[in-house]
BAKE-368195 format. One line per 8 residues: number of its first residue (from 0); their letters; for each residue x, y, z of C-alpha. Coordinates in nm, 2 decimals, m for minus. Each point is the difference from the previous one (the first is absolute). Layout:
<lokols>
NUM	A	X Y Z; ... $
</lokols>
This chain:
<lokols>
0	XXXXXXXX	5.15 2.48 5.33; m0.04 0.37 0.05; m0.30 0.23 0.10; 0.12 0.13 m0.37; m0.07 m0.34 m0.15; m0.36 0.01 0.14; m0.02 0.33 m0.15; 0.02 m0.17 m0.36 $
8	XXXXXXXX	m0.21 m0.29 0.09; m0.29 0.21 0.07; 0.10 0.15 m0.33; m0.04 m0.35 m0.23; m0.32 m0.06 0.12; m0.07 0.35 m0.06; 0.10 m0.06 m0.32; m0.14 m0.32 m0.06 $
16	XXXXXXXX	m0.36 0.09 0.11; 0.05 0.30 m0.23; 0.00 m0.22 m0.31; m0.25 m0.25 0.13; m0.24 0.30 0.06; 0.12 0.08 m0.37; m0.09 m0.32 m0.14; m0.35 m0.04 0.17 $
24	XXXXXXXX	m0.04 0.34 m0.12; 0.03 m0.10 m0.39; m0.20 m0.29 0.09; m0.28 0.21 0.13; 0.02 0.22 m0.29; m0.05 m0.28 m0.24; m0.30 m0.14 0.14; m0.16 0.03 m0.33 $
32	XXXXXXXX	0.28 m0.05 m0.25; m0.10 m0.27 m0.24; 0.19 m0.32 0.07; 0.25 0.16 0.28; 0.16 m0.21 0.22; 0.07 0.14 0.36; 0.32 m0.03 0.14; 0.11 m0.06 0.37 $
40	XXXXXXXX	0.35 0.14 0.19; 0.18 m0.32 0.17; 0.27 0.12 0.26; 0.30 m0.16 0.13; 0.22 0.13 0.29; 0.32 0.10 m0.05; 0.33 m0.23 0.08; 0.05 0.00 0.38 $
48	XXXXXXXX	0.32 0.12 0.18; 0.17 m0.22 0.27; 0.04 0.14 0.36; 0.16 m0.27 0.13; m0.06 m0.28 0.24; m0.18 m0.13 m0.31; m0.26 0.22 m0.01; m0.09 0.22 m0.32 $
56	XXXXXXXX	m0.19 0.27 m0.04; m0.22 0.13 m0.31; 0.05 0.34 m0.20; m0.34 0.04 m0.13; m0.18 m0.13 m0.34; 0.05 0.03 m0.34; m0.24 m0.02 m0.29; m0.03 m0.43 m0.11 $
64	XXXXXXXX	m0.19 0.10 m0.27; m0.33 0.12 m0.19; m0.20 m0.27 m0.11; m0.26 m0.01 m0.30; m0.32 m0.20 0.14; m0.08 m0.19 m0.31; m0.36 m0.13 0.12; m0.28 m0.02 m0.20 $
72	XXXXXXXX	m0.25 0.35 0.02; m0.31 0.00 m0.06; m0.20 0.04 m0.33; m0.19 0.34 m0.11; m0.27 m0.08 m0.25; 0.01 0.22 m0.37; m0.20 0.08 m0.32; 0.34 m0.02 m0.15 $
80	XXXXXXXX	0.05 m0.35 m0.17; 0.39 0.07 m0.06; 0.00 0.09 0.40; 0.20 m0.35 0.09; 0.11 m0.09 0.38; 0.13 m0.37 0.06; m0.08 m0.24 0.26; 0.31 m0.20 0.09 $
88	XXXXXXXX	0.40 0.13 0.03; 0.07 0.10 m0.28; 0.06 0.33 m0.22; m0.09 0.19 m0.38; 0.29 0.05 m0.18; 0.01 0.31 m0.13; 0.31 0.21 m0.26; 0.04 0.30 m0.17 $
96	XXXXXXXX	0.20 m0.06 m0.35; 0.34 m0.06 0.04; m0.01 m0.03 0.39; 0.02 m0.23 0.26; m0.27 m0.19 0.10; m0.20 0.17 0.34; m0.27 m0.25 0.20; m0.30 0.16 0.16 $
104	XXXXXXXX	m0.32 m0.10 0.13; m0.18 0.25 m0.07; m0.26 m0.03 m0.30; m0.17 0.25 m0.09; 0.08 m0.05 m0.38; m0.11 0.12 m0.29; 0.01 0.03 m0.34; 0.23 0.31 m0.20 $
112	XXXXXXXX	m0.09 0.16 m0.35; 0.28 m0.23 m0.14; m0.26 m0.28 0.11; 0.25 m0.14 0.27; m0.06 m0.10 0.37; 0.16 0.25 0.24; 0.01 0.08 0.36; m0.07 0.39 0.09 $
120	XXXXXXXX	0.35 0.08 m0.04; m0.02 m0.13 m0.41; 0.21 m0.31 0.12; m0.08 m0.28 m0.26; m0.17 m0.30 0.16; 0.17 m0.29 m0.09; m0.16 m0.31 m0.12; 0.04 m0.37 m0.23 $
128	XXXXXXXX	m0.16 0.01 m0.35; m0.30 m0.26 m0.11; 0.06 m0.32 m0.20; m0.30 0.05 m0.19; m0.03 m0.39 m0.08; 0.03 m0.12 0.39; m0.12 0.34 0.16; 0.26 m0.03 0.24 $
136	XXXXXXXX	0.31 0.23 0.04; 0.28 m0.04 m0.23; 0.27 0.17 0.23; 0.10 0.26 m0.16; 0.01 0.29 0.25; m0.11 0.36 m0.11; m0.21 0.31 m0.01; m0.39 m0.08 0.09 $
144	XXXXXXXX	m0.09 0.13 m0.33; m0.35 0.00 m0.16; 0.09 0.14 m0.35; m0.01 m0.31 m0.22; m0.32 m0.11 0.12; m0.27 0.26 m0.03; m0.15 m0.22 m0.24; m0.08 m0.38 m0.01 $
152	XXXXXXXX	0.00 m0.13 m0.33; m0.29 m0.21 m0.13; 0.03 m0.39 0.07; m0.16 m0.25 m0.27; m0.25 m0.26 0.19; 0.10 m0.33 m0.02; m0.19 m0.17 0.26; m0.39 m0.01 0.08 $
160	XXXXXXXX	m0.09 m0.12 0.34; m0.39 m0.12 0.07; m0.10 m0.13 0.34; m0.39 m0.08 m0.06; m0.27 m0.20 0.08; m0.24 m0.18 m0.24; m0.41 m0.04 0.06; m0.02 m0.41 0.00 $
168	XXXXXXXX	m0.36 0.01 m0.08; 0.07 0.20 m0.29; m0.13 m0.21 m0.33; 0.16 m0.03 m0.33; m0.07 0.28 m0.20; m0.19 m0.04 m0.32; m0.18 m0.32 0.21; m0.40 0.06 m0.08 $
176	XXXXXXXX	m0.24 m0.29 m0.09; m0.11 m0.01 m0.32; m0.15 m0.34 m0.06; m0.20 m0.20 0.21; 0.00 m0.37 m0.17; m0.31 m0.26 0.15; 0.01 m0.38 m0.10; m0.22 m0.26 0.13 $
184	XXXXXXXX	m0.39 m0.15 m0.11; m0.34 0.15 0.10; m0.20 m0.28 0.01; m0.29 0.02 m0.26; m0.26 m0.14 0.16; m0.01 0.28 0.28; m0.37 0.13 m0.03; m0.02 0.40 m0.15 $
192	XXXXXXXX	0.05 0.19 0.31; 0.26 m0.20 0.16; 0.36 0.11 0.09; 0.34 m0.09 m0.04; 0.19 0.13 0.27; 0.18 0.26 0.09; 0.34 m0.11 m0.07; 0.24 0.17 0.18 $
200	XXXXXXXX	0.35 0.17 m0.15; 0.17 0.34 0.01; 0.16 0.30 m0.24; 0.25 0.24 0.06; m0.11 0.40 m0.03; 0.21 0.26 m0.13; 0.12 0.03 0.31; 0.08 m0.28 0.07 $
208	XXXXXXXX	m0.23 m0.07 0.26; m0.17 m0.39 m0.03; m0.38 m0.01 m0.03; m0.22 m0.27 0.12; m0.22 m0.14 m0.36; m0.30 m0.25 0.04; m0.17 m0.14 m0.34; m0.33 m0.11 0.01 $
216	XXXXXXXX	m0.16 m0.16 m0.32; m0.41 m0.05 m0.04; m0.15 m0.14 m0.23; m0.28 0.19 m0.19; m0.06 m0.25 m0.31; 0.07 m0.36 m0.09; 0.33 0.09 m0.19; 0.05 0.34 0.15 $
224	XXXXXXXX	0.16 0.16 0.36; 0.10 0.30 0.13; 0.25 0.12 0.21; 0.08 0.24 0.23; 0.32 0.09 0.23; 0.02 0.19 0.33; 0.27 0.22 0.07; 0.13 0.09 0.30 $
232	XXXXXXXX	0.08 0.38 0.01; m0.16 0.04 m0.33; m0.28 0.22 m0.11; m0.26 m0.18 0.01; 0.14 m0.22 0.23; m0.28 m0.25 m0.15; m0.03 m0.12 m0.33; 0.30 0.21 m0.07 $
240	XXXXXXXX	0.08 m0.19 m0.33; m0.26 m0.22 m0.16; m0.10 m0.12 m0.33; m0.16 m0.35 m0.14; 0.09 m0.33 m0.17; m0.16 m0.23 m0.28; 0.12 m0.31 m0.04; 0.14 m0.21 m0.22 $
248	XXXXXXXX	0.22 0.28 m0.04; 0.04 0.18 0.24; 0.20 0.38 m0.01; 0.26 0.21 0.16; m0.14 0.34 0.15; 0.21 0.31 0.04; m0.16 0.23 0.27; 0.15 0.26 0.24 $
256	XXXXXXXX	0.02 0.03 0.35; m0.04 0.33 0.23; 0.23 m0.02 0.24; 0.07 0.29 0.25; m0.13 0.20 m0.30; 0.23 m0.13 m0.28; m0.11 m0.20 m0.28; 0.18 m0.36 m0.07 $
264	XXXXXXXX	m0.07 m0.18 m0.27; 0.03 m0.42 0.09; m0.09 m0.29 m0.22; m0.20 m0.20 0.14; 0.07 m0.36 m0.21; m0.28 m0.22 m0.04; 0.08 m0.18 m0.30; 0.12 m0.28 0.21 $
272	XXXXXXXX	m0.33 m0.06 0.15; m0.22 m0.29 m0.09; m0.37 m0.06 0.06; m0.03 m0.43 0.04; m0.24 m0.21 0.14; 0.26 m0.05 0.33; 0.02 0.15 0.31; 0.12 0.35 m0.02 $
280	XXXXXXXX	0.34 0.02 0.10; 0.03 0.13 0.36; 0.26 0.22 m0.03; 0.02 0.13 m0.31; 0.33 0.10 m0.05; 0.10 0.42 m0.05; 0.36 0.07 m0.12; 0.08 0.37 m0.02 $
288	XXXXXXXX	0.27 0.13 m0.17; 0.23 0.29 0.11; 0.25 0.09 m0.25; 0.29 0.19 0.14; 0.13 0.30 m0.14; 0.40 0.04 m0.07; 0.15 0.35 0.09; m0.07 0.26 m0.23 $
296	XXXXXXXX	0.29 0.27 m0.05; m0.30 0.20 m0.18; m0.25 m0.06 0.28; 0.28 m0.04 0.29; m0.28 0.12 0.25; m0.25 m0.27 m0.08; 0.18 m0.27 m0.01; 0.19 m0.05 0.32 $
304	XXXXXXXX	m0.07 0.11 0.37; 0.18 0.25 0.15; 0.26 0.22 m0.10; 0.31 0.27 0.10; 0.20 0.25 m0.14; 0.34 0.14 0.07; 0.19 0.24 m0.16; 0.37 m0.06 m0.15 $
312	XXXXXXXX	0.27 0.23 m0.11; 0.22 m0.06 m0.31; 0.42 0.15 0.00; m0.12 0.32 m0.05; m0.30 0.01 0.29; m0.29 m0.02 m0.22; m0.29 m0.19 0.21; m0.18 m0.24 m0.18 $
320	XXXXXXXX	m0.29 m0.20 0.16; m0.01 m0.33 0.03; m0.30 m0.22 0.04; m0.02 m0.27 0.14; m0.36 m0.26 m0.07; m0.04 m0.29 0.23; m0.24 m0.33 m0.14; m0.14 m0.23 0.16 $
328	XXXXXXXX	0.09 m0.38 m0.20; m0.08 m0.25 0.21; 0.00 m0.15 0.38; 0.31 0.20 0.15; 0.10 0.12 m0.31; 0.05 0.33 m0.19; 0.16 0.18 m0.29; 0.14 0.34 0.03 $
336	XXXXXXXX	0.02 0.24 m0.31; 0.20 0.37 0.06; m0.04 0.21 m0.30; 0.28 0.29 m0.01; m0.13 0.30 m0.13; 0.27 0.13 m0.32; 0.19 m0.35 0.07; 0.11 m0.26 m0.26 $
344	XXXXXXXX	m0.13 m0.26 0.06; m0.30 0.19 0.16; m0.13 m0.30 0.15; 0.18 m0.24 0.25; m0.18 m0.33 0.09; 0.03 m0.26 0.27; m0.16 m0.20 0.25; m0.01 m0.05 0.42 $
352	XXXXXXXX	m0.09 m0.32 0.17; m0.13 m0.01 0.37; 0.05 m0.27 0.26; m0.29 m0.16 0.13; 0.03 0.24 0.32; m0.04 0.33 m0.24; 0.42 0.07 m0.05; 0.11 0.12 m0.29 $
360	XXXXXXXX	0.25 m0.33 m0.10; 0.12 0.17 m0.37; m0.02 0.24 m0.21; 0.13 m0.06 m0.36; 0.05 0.16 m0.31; m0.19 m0.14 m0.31; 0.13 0.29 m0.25; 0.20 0.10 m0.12 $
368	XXXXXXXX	0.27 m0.13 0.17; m0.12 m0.30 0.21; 0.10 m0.10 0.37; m0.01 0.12 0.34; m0.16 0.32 m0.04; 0.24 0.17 0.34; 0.31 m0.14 m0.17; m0.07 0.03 m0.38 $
376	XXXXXXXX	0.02 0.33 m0.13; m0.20 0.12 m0.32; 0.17 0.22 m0.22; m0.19 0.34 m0.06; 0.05 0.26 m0.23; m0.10 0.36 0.04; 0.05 0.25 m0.29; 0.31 0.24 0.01 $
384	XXXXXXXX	0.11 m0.17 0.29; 0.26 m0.28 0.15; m0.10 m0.29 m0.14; m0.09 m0.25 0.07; m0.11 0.05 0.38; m0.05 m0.34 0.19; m0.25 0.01 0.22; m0.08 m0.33 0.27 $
392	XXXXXXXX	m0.39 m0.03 0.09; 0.03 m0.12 0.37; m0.36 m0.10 0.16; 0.13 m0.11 0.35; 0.05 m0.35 m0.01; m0.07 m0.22 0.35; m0.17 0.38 0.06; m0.28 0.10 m0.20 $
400	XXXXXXXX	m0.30 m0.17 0.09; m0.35 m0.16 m0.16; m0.28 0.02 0.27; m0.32 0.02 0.00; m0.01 0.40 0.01; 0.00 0.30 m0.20; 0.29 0.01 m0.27; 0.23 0.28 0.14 $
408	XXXXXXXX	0.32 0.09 m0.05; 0.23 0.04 0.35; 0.31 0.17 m0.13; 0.14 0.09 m0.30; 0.34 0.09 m0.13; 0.20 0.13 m0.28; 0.37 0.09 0.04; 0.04 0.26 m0.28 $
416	XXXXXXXX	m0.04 0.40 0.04; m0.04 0.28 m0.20; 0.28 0.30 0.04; 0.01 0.18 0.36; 0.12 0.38 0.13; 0.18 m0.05 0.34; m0.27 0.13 0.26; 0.20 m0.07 0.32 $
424	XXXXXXXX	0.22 m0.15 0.19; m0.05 m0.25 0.29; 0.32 m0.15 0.18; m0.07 m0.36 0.15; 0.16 m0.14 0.33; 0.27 m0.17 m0.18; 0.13 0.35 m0.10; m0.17 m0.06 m0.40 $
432	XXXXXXXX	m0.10 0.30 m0.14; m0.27 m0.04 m0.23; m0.15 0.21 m0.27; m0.37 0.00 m0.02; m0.14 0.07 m0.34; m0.32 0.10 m0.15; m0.06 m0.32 m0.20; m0.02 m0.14 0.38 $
440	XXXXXXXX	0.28 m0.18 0.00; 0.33 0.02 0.19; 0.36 m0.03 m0.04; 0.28 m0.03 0.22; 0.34 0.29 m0.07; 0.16 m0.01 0.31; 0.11 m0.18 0.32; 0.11 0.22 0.27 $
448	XXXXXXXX	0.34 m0.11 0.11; 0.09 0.01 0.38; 0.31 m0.01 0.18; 0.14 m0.16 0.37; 0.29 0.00 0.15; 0.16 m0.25 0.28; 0.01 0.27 0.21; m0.24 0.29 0.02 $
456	XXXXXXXX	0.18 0.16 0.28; 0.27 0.10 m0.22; m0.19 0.18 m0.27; 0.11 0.37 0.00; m0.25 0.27 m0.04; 0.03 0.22 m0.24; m0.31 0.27 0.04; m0.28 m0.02 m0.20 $
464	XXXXXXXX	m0.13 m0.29 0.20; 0.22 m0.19 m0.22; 0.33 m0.25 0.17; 0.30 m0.11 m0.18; 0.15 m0.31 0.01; 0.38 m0.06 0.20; 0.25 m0.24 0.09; m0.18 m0.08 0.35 $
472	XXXXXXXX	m0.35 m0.04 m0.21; 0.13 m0.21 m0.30; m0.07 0.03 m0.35; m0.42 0.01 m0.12; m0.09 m0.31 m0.07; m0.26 0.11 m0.30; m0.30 m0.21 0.00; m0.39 0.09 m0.05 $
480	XXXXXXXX	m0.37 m0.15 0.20; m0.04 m0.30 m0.19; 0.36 m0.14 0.19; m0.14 m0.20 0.34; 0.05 0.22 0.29; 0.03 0.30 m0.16; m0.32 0.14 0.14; m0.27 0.14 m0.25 $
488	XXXXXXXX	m0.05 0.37 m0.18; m0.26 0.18 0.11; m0.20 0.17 m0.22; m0.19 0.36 0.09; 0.22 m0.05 0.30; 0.25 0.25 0.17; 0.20 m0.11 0.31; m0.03 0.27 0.27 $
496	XXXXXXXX	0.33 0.06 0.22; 0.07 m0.26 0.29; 0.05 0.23 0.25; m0.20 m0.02 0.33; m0.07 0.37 0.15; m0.09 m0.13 0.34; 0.32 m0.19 0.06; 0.23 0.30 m0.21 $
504	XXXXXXXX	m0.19 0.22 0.31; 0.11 m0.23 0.27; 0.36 m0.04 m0.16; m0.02 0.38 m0.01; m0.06 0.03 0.38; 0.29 m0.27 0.12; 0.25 0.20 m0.25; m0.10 0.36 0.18 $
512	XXXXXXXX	0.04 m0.17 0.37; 0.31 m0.15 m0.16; 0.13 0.33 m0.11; m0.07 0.15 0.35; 0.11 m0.23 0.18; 0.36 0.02 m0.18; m0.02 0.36 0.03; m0.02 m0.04 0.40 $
520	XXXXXXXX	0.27 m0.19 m0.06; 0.22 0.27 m0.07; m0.17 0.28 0.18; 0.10 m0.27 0.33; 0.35 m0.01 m0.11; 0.02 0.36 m0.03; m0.09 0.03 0.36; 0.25 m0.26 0.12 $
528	XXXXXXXX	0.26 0.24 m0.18; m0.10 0.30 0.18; 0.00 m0.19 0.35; 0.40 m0.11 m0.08; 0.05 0.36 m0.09; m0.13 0.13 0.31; 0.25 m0.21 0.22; 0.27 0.26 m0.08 $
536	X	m0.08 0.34 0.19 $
</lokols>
């Protein structure tokens, strides 16, 4: 080992330092380059020379290597929806026609006038088309491109979809008294002036509500009474009906009823009476009929309870509406009648049956095509259109309720749309890109594919914050978010550059002392030299 040799060791780590200040210099400069990934300079010292008695000594240090830091940076917010950035390890996978593939993590995508998804540099992003049936990727790796799907043809409805809840104390429709029919003997030997009664029964309103009626005969000659019944709610509220009797024969009397301002005519049957020297009977009997009214396609509205519309679309979009009549039949029970406005058959009948507890047990079809209503579709037919268009009437089964509330509907649904222009595009965390359309719906185009590697170290950079992949990476394994592990797309998202200023600034300070030091190094060397000149005068 030479004062020469110490010379050129002060000159590798002048050298060495040199690039390390290089690299934390391009680190530094890329502090807010999109998905950058800062490199570090590793050193190792240079194979050691033998000075015998076993002892070595080293002859300076040599550049390891410059290693990529592949660790996650941190996320910059965007308005731009095709601004991606990825949480996890691996990379977009981007190509130009006819080239290799490059991998970057920078995202700041977006779409060309061809319609296609490209970084700044117009390298295609690449991505898996849409199985349209599963909405899944079908793995066929291309261009991002939106051209085939600026619009969303219509879709034909085929299912309705009613979660509801009917009013238990609704009554049946059609259900107002109309005869009132007494029975029983008023005993004739009952001086004039002396009453029979009042004998107690009830009538249904119009609507529906049950009012209180008390009958109270006198008599006012030796084969004549009157009568009179009280009302409650009517106007008057006394004597709101009344009329008289002759016996032997006595008549039927037709009067009407105010009730809550509405006029209703009742029978009140009195043939049945009898006038006989026997005790009048003590409860003279009152039967009072309430004839139900079936459902009325002509009066839809009066004769059931509650009803709901929807709105359909045929093959071609066309909305039709659909409504929907719900009738009350009996305890727990009720029939359901949709008419579909333009359809054939226009009207589609059926019937749902409650559980003592108020759930919805079944809901059948009675026409046109009987059986479970959610399983059995009916056969429509629109004009000019596909024909014919099944549709299933689901009313939410072990779901829709009867309690003793206002009939409401909770939530309805129809899975048919009229045509769509794409409006824009929203990218999901599993990489889907999705097309949102004016009709409101969406559909899926794209699945952004990713990329990893078994070993990140070895990707190559290429500029352009993009890497290339090499023997000491290994060859992309193409995969896309939805894969376990992958790590999720961020949408809106742009990773920022992973570099840390403060420690680039320390690094910076250790590589100058480096360099200085190695430069004394040499300047110390240089003066040994000049001392084994001087020994020769």
């Amino acid at each position: 080992m030479s004062i020469t040799s110490a010379m050129f060791t002060g000159i590798s780590g002048l050298s060495a330092n040199g690039e390390a200040i290089s690299v934390l210099g391009n680190n530094i400069s890329n502090v807010n380059t999109t998905g950058f990934k800062s490199g570090r300079m590793l050193f190792s010292d240079v194979l050691s020379a033998s000075v015998g008695n076993n002892s070595q000594v080293g002859r300076g240090v040599q550049i390891q290597a410059v290693q990529n830091n592949f660790g996650q940076g941190s996320f910059e917010t965007t308005e731009n929806v095709t601004d991606l950035a990825i949480q996890g390890d691996a990379f977009f996978v981007v190509q130009s026609p006819g080239e290799a593939m490059r991998y970057t993590r920078a995202g700041a995508f977006s779409f060309d006038e061809n319609q296609i998804l490209v970084n700044p540099d117009g390298l295609q992003v690449m991505g898996y088309g849409i199985n349209q049936t599963t909405g899944t990727s079908n793995g066929v790796l291309g261009a991002i491109d939106k051209t085939n799907f600026a619009t969303l043809a219509p879709k034909m409805t085929t299912t309705l979809e009613t979660v509801m809840n009917l009013d238990s104390t609704q009554t049946i429709p059609g259900g107002v008294s109309s005869a009132l029919t007494l029975t029983g003997n008023l005993d004739s030997a009952t001086a004039v002036g002396g009453t029979v009664g009042p004998l107690a029964t009830t009538i249904t309103d119009s609507s529906g509500v049950t009012r209180d009626v008390n009958i109270t005969f006198t008599k006012t000659a030796a084969d004549s009474w009157s009568w009179s019944a009280d009302v409650t709610g009517a106007t008057p509220a006394t004597a709101s009906a009344s009329g008289s009797i002759t016996f032997p024969a006595p008549t039927d009397a037709t009067t009407s009823i105010t009730i809550d301002g509405t006029a209703q005519q009742v029978v009140f049957g009195l043939s049945g009476v009898t006038q006989n020297a026997a005790a009048s009977t003590a409860a003279v009997s009152a039967t009072t009929t309430t004839p139900a009214t079936a459902f009325s396609t002509t009066d839809p509205v009066g004769t059931s309870n509650f009803s709901n519309s929807m709105t359909i679309y045929d093959s071609q979009g066309n909305p039709h509406t659909t409504t929907t009549y719900f009738r009350k039949t009996g305890v727990n029970a009720w029939e359901w009648h949709s008419n579909i406005a333009g359809g054939t058959p226009s009207w589609v009948d059926g019937t749902l049956t409650y559980s003592t507890g108020g759930i919805l047990t079944s809901s059948d079809v009675t026409s046109p095509t009987a059986g479970p209503s959610a399983t059995t579709a009916q056969n429509i037919s629109f004009p000019g259109v596909t024909t014919p268009q099944p549709l299933l009437f689901d009313f939410g089964v072990n779901t829709s309720t009867q309690y003793s509330s206002s009939s409401v509907v909770n939530s309805k649904n129809q899975d048919g749309y009229y045509q769509g222009s794409l409006s824009s595009v929203a990218v999901d965390e599993k990489g889907y890109v999705v097309g949102v359309y004016t009709n409101g719906q969406s559909q899926k185009f794209a699945q952004v594919a990713l990329a990893r590697f078994a070993s990140t170290d070895g990707l190559s950079k290429v500029g352009g914050t993009l890497y290339e992949e090499t023997l000491a990476s290994g060859q992309a394994q193409l995969t896309d978010a939805s894969t376990p592990g992958v790590g999720k797309v961020l949408s809106n998202s742009l990773e920022q550059s992973n570099v840390d200023l403060a420690a680039q600034f320390v690094k910076l300070i250790q590589a100058q002392r480096a360099f200085s030091a190695n430069s004394k190094t040499i300047t110390t060397a240089d003066e040994m030299t000049q001392e084994v000149l001087t020994l020769k005068r």
